[in-house]
Residue frames relative to the residue before (quaternion, step in Angstrom):
aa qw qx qy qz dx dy dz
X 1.0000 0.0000 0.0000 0.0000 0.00 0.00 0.00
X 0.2898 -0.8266 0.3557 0.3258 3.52 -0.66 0.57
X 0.6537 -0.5248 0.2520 0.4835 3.79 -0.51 0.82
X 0.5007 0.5376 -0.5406 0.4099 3.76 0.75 -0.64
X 0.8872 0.2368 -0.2341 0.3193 3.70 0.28 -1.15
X 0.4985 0.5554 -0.5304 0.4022 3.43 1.44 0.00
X 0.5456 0.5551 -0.4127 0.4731 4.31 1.01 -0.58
X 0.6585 0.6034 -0.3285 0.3072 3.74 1.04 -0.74
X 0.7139 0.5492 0.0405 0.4326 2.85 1.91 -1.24
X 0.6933 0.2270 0.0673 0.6806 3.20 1.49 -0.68
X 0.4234 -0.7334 0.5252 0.0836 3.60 -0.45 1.79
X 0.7744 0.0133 -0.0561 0.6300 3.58 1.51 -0.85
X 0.1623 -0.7845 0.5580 0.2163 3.62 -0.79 0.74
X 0.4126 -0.6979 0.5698 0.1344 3.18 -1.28 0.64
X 0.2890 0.6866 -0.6580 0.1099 4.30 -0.40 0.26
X 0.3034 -0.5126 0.7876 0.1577 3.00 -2.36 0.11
X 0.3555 -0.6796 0.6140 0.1864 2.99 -1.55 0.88
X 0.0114 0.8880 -0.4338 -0.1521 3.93 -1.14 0.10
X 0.1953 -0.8186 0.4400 0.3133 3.53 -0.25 0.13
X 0.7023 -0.4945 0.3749 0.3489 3.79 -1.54 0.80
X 0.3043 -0.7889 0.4507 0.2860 3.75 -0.01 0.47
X 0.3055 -0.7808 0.4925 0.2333 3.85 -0.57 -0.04
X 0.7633 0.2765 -0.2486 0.5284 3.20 1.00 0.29
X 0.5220 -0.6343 0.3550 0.4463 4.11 -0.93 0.76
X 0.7358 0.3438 -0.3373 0.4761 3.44 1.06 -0.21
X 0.5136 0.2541 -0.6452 0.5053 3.69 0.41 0.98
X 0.6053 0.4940 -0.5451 0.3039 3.93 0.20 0.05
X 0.5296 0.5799 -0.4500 0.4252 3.56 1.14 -0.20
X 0.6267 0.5667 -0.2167 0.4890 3.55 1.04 -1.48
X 0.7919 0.3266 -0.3412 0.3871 3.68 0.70 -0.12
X 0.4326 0.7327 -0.3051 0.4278 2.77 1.92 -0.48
X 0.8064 0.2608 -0.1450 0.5106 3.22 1.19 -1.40
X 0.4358 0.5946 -0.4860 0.4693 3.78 1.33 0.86
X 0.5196 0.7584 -0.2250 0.3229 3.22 1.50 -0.89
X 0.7312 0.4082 -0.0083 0.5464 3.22 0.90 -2.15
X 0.5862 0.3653 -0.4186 0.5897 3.84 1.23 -0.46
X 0.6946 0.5111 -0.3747 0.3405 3.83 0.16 -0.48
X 0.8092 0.3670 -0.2519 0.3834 3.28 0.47 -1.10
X 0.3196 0.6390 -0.5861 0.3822 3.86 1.40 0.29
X 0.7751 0.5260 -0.2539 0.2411 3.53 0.80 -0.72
X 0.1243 -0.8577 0.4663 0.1774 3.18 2.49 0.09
X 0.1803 -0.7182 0.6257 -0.2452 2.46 -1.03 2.62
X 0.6849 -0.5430 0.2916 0.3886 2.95 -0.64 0.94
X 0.5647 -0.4304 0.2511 0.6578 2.99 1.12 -1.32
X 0.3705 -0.7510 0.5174 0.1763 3.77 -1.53 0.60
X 0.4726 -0.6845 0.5373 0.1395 3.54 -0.94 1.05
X 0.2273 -0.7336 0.6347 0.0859 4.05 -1.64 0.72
X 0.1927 -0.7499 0.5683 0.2785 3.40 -0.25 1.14
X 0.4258 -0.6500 0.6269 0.0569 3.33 -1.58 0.48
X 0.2484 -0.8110 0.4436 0.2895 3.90 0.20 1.37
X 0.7425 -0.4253 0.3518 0.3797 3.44 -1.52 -0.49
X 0.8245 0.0066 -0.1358 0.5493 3.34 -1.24 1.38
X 0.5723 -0.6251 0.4041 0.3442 4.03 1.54 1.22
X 0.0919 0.8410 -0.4765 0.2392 3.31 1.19 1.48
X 0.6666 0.2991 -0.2219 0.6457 3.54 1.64 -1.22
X 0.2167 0.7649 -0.6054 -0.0384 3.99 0.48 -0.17
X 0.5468 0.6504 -0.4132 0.3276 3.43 0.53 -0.57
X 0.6955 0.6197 -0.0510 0.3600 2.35 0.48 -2.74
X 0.5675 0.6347 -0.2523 0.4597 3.73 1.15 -1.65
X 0.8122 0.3660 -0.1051 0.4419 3.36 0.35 -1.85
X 0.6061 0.6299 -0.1919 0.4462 3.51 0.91 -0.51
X 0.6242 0.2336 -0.2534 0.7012 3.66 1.35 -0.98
X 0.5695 0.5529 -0.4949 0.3536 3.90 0.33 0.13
X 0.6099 0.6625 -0.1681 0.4011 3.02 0.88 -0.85
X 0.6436 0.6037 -0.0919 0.4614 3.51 1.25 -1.54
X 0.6614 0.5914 -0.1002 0.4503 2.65 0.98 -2.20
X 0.5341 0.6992 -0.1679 0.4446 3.86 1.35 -1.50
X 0.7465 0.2420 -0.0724 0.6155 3.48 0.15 -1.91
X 0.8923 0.3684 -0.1959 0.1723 3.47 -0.24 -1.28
X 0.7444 0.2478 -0.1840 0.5921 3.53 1.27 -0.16
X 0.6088 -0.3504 0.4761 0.5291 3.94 -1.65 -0.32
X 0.6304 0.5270 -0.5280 0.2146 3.58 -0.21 -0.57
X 0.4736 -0.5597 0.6604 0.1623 3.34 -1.64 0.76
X 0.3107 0.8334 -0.4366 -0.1353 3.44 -0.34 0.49
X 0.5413 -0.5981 0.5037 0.3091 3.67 -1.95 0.93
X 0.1071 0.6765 -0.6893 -0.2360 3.82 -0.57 -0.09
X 0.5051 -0.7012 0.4532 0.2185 3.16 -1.97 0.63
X 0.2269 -0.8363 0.4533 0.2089 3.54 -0.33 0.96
X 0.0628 -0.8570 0.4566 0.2304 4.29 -0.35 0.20
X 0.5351 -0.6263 0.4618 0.3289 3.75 -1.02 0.24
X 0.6505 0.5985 -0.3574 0.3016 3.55 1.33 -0.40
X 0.8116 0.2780 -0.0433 0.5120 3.80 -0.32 0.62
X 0.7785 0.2754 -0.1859 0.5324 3.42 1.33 0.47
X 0.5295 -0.7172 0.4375 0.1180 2.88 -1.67 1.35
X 0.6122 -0.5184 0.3341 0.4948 3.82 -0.97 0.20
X 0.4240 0.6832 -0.4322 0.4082 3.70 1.33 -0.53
X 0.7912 0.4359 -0.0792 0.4216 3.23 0.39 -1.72
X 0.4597 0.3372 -0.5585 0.6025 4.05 0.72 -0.31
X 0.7574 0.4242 -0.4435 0.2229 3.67 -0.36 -1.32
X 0.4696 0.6431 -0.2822 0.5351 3.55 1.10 -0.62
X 0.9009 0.0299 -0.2336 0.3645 3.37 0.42 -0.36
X 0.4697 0.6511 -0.4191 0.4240 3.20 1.23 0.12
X 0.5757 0.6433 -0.2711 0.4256 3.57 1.59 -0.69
X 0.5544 0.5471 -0.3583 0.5147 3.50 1.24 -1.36
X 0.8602 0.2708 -0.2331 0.3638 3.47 -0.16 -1.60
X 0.4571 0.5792 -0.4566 0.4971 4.02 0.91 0.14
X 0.7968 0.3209 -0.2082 0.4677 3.70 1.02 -0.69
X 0.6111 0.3138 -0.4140 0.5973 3.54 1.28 0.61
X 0.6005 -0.6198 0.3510 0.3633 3.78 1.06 0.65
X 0.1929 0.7070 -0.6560 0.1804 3.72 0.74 0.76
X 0.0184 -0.9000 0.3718 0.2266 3.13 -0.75 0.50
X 0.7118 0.2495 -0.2678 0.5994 3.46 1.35 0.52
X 0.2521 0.8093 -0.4790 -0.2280 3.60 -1.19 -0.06
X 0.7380 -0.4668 0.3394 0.3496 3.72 -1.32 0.00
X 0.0508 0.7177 -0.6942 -0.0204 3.94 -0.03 0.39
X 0.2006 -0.7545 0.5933 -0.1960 2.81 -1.58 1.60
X 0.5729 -0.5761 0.5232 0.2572 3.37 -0.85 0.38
X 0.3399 -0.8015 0.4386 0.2230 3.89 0.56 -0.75
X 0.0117 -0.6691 0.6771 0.3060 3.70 -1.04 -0.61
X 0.6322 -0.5754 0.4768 0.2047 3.05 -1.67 1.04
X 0.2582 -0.7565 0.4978 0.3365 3.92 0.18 1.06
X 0.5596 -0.7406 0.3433 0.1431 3.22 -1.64 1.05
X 0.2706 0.6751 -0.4519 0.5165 3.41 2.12 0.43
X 0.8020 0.3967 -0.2527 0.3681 3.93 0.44 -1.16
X 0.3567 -0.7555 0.4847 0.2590 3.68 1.59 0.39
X 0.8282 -0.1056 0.1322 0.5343 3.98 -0.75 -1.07
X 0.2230 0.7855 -0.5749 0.0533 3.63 0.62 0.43
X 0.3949 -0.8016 0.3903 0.2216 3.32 -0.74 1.35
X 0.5443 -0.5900 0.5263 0.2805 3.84 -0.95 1.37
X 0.7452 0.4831 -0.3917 0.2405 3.60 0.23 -0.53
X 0.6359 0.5202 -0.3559 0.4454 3.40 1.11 -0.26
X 0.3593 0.5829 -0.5255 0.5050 3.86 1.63 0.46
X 0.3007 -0.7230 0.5751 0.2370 3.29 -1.60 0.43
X 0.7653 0.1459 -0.4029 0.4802 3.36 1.33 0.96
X 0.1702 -0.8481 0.4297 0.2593 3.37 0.00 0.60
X 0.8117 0.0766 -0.1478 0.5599 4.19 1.09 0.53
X 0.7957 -0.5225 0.1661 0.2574 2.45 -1.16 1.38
X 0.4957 0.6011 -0.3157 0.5416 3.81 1.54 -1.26
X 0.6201 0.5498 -0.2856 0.4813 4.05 0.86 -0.79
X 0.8308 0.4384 -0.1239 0.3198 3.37 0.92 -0.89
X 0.5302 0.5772 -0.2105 0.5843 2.83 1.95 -1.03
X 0.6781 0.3776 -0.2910 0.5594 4.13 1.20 -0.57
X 0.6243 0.3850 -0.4644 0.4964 3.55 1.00 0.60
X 0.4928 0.3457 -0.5270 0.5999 3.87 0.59 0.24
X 0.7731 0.3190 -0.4782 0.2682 3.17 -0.45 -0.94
X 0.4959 0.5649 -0.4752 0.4573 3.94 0.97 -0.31
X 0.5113 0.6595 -0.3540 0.4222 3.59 1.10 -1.35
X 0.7949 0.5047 -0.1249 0.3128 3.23 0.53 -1.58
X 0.5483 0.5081 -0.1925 0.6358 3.60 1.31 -1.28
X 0.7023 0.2914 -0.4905 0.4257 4.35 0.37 -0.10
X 0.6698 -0.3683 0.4556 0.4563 3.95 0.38 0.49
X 0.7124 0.5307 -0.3830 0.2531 3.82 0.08 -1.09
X 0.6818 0.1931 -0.5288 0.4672 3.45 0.37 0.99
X 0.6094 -0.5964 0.4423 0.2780 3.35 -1.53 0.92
X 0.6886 0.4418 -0.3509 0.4555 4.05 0.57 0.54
X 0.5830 -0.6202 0.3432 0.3972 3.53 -0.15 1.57
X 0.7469 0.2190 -0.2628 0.5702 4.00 0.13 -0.79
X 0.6199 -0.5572 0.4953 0.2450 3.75 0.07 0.47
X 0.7003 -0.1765 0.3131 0.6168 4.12 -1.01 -0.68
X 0.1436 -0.6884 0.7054 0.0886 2.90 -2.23 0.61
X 0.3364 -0.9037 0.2565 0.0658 2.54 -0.12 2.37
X 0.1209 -0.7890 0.5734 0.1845 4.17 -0.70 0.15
X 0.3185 0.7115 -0.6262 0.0104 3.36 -1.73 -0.09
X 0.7178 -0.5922 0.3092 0.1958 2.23 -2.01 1.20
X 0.0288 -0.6813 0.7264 0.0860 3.56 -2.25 0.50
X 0.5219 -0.7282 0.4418 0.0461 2.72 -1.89 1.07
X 0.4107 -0.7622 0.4695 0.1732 3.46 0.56 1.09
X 0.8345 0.2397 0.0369 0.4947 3.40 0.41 -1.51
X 0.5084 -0.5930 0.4064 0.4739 3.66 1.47 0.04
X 0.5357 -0.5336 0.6112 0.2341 3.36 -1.80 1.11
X 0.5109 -0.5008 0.6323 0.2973 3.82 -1.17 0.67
X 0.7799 0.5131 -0.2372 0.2687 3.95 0.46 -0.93
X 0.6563 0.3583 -0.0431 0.6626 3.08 2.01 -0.89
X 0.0446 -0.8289 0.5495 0.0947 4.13 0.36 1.07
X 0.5911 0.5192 -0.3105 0.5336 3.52 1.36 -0.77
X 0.3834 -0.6485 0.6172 0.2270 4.10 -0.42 1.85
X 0.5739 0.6013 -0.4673 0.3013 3.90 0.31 -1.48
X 0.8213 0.3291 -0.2176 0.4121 3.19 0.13 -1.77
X 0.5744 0.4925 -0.4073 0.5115 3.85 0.83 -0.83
X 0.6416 0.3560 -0.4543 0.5052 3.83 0.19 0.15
X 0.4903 0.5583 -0.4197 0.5213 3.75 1.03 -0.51
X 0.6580 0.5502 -0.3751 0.3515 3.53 0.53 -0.57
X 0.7985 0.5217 -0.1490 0.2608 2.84 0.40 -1.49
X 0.5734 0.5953 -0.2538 0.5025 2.79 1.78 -1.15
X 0.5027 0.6290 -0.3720 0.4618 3.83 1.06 -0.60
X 0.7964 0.2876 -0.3469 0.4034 3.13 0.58 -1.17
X 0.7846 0.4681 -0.2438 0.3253 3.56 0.58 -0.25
X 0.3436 0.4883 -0.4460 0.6668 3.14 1.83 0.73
X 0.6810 0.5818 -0.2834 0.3428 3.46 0.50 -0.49
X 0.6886 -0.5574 0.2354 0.3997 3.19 1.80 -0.42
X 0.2618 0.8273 -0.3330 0.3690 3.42 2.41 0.23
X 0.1465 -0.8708 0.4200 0.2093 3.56 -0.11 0.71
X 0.7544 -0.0342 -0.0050 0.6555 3.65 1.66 -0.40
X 0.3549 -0.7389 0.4952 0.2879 3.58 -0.89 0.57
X 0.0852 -0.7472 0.6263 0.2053 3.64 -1.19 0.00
X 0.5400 -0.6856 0.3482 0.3423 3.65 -1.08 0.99
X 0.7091 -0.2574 0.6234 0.2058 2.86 -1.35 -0.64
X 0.1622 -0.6966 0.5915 0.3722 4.08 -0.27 -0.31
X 0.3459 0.7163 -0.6055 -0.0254 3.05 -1.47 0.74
X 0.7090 -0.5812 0.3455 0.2006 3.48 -1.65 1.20
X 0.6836 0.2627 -0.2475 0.6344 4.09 1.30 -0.21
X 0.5960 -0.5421 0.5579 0.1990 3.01 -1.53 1.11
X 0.6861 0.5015 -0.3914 0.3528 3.54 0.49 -1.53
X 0.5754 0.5239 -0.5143 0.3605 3.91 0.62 -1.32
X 0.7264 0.5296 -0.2741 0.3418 3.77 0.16 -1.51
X 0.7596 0.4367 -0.2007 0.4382 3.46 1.13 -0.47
X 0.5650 0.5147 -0.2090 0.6101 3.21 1.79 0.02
X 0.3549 0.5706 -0.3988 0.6241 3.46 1.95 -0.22
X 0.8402 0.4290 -0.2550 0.2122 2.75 -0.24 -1.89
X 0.6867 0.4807 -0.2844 0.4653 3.53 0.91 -1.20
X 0.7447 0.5125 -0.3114 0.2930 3.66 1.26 -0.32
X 0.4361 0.6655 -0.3055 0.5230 2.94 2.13 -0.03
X 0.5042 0.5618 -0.3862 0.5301 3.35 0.95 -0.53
X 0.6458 0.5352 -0.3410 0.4246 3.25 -0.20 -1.61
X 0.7458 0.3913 -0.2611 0.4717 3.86 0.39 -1.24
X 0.6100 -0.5163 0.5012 0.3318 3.73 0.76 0.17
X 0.5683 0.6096 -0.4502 0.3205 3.84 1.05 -0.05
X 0.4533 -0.7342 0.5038 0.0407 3.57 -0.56 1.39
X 0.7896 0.4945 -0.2612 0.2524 3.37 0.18 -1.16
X 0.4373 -0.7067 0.3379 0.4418 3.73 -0.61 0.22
X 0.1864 -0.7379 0.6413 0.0970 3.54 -1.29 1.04
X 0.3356 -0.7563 0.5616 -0.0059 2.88 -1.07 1.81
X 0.4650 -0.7496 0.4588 0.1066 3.72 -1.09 1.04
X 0.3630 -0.8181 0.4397 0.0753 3.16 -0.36 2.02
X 0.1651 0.8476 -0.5025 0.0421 3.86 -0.25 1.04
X 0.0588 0.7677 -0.6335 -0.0771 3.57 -0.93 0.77
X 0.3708 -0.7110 0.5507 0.2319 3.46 -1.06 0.93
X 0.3646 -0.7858 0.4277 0.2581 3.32 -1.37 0.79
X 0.3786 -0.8062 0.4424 0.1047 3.53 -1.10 1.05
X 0.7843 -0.2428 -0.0438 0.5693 3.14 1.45 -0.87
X 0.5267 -0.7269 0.1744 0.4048 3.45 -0.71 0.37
X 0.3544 0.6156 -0.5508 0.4381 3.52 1.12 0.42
X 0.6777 0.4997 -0.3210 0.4336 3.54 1.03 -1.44
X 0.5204 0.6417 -0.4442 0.3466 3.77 0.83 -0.38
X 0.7364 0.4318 -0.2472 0.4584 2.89 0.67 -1.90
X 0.5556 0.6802 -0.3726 0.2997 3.75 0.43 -0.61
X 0.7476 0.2726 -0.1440 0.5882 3.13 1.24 -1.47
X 0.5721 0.3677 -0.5693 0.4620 4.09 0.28 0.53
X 0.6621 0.2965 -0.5134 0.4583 4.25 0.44 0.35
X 0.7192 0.3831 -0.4312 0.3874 3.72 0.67 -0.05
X 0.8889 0.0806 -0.3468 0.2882 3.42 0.63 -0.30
X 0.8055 -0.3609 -0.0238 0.4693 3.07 -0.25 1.98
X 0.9562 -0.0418 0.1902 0.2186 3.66 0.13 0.61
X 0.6698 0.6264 -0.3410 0.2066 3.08 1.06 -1.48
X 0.5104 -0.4941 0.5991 0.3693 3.84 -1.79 0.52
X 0.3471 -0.5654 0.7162 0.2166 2.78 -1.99 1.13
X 0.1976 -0.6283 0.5450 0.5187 3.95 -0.50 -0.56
X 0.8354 -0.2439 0.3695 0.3257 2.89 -1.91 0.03
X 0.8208 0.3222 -0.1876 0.4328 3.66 0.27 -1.25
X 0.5831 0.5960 -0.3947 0.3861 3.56 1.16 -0.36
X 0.7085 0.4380 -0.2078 0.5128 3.41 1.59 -0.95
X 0.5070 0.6243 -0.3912 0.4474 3.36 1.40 -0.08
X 0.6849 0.5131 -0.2717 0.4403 3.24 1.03 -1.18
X 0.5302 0.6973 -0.2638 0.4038 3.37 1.31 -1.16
X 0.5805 0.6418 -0.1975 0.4605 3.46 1.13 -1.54
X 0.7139 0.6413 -0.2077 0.1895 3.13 0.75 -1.38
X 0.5974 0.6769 -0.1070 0.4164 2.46 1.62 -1.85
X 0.3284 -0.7969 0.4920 0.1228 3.74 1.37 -0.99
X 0.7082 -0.4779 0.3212 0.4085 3.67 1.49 0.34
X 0.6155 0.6132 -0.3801 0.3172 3.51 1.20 -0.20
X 0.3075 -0.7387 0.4472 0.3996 3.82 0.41 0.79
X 0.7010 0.4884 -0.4040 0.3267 3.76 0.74 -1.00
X 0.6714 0.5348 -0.3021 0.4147 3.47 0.96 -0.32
X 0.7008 0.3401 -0.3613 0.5126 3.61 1.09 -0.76
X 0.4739 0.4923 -0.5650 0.4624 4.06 0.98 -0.11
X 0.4752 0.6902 -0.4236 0.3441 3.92 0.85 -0.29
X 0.7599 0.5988 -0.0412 0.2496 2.67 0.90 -1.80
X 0.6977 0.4370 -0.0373 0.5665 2.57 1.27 -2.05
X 0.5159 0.4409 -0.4134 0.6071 3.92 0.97 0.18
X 0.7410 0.2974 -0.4033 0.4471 3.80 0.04 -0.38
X 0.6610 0.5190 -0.3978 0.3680 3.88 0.75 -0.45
X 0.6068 0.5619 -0.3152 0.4656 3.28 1.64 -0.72
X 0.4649 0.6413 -0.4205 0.4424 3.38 1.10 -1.52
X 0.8561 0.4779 -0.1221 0.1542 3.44 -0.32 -1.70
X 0.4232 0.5022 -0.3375 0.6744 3.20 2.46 -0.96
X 0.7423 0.4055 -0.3969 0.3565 3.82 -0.08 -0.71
X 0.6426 0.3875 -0.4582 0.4765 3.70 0.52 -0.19
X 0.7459 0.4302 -0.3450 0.3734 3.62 0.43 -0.87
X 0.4746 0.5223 -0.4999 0.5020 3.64 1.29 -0.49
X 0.7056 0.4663 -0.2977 0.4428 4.27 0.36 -1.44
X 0.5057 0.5777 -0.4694 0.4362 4.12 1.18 0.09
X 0.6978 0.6510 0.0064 0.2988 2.71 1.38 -1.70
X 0.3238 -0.7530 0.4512 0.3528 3.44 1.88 -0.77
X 0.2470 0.7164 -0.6430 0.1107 3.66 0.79 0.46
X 0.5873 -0.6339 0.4222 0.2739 3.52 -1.48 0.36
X 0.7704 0.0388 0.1189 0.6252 3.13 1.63 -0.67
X 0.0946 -0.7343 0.6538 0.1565 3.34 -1.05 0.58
X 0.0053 0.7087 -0.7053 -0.0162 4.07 -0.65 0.68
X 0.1950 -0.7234 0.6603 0.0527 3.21 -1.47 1.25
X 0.3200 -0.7400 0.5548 0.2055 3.28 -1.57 0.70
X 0.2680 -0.8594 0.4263 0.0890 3.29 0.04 1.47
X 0.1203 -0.8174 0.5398 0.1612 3.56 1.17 -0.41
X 0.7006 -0.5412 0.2793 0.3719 3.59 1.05 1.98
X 0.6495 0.4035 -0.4148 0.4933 3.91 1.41 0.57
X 0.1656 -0.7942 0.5084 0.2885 3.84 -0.79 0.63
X 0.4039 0.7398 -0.4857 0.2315 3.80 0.93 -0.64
X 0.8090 0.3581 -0.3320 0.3272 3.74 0.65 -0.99
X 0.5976 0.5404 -0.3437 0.4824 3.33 1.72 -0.94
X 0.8173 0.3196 -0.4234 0.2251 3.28 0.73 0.04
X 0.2355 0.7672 -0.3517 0.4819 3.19 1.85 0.21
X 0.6517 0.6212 -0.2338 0.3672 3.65 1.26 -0.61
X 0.7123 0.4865 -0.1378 0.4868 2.29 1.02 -2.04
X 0.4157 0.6456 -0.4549 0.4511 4.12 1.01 -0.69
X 0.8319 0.4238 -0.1275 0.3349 3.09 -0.02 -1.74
X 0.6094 0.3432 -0.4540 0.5520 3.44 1.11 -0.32
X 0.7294 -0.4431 0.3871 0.3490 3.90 0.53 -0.03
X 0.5456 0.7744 -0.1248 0.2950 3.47 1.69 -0.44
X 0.0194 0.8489 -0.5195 -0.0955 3.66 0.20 0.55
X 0.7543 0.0907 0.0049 0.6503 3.66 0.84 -0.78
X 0.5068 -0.5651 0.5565 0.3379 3.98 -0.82 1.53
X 0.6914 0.3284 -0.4604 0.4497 4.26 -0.28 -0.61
X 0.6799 0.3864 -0.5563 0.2810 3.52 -0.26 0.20
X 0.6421 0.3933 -0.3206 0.5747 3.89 1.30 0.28
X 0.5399 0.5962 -0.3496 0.4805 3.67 1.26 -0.14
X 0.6189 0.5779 -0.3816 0.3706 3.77 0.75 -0.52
């Protein structure tokens, strides 16, 4: 379905995000994250997409599955890093011809095997570059759904590391969605207030579309640290790591944790009217659904209506 009408349909949208596994036994494990996740009919679920289209296969390959073999709706993520206009077209064709029906156009990171690999020899070098090449994609007929792809990208609650100047990093964004961005998705991040100071600043920029709230409960605290150097930075607060502290190393006690701190962002974000809530599941369902319990939730459409 394309996101224009799943947002038409659903006051809040509910997805999970996943990555291509690299091995036949983490494809089993998503397989079986899959079949425990989607009882909860998600709006729809997203494929990350490694650096410089390291997993492209892998990417296109669990879309595909994900497509024929199950309820899920799925987004795969497309990047500018390491690819030619040959290649988006190349793949935007495949998944237009198994009915994908939206995907995520990203900027990228440059994979850290290719040291200085020079950006100029991409044929987009940002994401705003990419998002006007589906939508060209879209305007030649060549996908079988009257508006073509539904298009995402990403925002930075807490600011990009690459852009220190907020002014111009909102200049971005706005590019990409003049450009033809149909909804943004965050970042992950651990305070309500940042996302709501996004949110109110997106306005301010004239940005229309709905921006959906990146959340990933924590599970453990090695797994914490892991995810503030990969995804760009973000602030733990104070009390989340206090609480964390508490625990003393016991994973069963900080996955406690890190399920009630989420729980609690997800009810106050749904006080709030967020447009979406997308979890980063990190290819495990036990915590996202441990949420959804706590918020009272057996199936995402009974809070989506």
């Amino acid at each position: 379905m394309h996101i224009k009408e799943i947002f038409k349909t659903s006051s809040t949208t509910f997805s999970f995000e996943f990555m291509p596994p690299k091995t036949d036994e983490a494809a089993e494990q998503l397989i079986t994250t899959v079949d425990e996740l989607q009882q909860l009919h998600p709006s729809f679920v997203s494929v990350t997409y490694g650096a410089g289209g390291s997993t492209r296969q892998r990417t296109n390959d669990l879309v595909v599955r994900l497509k024929t073999e199950t309820s899920c709706d799925p987004i795969p993520h497309i990047t500018c890093v390491c690819h030619s206009q040959e290649d988006i077209a190349t793949i935007l064709q495949r998944y237009a011809a198994h009915g994908i029906s939206n995907v995520m156009a990203l900027g990228g990171d440059i994979p850290r095997k290719l040291g200085s690999y020079d950006r100029s020899q991409d044929a987009y070098r940002y994401a705003a570059d990419l998002v006007r090449a589906i939508r060209k994609f879209n305007l030649s007929g060549a996908h079988p759904h009257p508006q073509g792809f539904g298009i995402g990208v990403a925002g930075y609650p807490e600011g990009h590391p690459a852009t220190p100047n907020r002014l111009v990093e909102m200049d971005y964004l706005k590019a990409k969605v003049d450009e033809g961005a149909d909804y943004i998705v965050t970042q992950l991040f651990f305070d309500n207030h940042d996302f709501y100071d996004f949110r109110e600043r997106c306005e301010l920029a004239g940005i229309q579309v709905p921006v959906l709230a990146g959340i990933m409960p924590v599970v453990t605290e090695e797994g914490m640290r892991r995810m503030s150097q990969l995804a760009l930075g973000i602030r733990i607060p104070a009390k989340l790591l206090r609480a964390v502290k508490r625990a003393q190393g016991d994973d069963d006690y900080v996955r406690k944790v890190g399920v009630q701190w989420a729980t609690e962002q997800c009810r106050d974000l749904l006080d709030n009217k967020v447009n979406g809530i997308h979890f980063y599941t990190f290819n495990r369902s036990n915590a996202t659904r441990e949420v959804y319990a706590s918020l009272g939730v057996k199936d995402s459409r009974a809070l989506a209506g």
